[in-house]
C-alpha positions as CSV (number, residue, x, y, z in Angstrom):
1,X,13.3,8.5,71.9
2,X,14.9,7.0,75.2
3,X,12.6,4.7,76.8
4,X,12.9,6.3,80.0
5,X,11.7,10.2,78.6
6,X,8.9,8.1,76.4
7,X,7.3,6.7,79.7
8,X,7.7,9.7,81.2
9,X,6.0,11.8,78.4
10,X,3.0,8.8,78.1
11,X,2.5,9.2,82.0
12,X,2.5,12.9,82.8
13,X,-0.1,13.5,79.4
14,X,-2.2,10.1,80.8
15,X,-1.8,8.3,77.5
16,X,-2.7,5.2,77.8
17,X,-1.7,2.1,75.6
18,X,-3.2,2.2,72.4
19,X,-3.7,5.7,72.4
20,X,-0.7,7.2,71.2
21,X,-1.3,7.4,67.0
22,X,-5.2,8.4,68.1
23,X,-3.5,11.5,70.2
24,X,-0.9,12.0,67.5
25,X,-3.4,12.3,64.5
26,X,-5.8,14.7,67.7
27,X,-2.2,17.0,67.7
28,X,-1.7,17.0,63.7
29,X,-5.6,18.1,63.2
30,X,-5.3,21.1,65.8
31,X,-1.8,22.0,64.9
32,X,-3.3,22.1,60.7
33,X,-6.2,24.1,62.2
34,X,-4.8,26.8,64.3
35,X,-2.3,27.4,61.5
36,X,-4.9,27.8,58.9
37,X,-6.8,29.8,61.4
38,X,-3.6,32.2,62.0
39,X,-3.3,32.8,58.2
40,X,-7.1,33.3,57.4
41,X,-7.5,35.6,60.0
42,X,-4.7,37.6,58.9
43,X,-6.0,37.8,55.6
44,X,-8.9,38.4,56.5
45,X,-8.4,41.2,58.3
46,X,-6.1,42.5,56.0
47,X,-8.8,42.5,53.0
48,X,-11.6,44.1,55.9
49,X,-9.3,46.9,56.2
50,X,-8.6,47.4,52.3
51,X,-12.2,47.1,51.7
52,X,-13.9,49.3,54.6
53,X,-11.7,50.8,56.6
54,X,-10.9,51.4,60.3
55,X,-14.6,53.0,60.6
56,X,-16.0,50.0,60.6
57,X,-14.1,47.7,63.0
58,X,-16.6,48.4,66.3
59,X,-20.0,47.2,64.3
60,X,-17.9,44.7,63.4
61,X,-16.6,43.7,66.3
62,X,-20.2,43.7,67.8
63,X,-21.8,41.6,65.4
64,X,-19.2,38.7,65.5
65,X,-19.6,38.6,69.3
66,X,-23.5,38.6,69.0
67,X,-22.9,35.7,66.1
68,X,-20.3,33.8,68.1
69,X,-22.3,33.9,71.0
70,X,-25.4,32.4,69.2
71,X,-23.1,29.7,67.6
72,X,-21.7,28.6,70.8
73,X,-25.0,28.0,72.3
74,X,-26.3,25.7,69.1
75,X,-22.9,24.0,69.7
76,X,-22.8,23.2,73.1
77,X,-26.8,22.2,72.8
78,X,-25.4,19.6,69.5
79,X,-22.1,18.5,71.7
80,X,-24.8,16.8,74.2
81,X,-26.5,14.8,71.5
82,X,-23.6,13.7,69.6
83,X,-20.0,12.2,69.5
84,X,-16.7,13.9,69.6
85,X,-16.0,12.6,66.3
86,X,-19.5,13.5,64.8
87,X,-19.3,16.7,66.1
88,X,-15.7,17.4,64.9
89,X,-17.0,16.5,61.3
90,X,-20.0,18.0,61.6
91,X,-17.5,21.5,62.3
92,X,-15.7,20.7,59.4
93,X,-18.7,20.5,56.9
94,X,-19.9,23.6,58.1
95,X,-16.7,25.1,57.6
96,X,-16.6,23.5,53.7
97,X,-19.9,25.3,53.2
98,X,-19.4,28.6,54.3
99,X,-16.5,28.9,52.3
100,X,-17.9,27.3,49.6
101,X,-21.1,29.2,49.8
102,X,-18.2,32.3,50.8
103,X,-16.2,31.4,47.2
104,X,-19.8,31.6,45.6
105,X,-20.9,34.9,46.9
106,X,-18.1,36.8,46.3
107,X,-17.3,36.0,42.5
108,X,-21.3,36.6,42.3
109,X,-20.7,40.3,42.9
């Protein structure tokens, strides 16, 4: 890359030096996640369908906002006690569990 359009990226994002592989690993971890979260939530709501139908869509609807809202809260409250970092593992764990707890659930049935 040109040194000229480097410096110009560095300065208009307000990366500093030193920063550049920390914001570049920051980009690869969102990039991974919204992907993930593009293809789970199609599948998802591809197997809601299958399973219950259209019916069904405004409970659910209802209950996720209700859920999200609570989950928000309990994050924001944990986001002033701890790190970035510790919080951004901390999401991840959770995530490992409910699947894993998810995985366990549905082969129980």
């Amino acid at each position: 890359m040109p040194g000229t359009l480097r410096q110009s990226l560095l300065a208009f994002f307000n990366i500093h030096p030193g920063e550049g592989r920390l914001v570049a690993l920051v980009l690869l971890y969102a990039i991974l996640l919204y992907s993930v979260n593009v293809l789970t939530h199609t599948a998802s709501y591809a197997l809601f369908l299958a399973e219950f139908g259209a019916a069904s869509l405004p409970y659910t609807f209802v209950g996720v906002a209700v859920f999200a809202t609570l989950v928000s809260f309990v994050h924001l409250k944990l986001n002033e006690r701890f790190s970035l970092a510790t919080g951004l593992i901390a999401a991840q764990v959770f995530l490992l569990l409910t699947l894993a707890f998810g995985a366990r659930w549905s082969t129980a049935r």
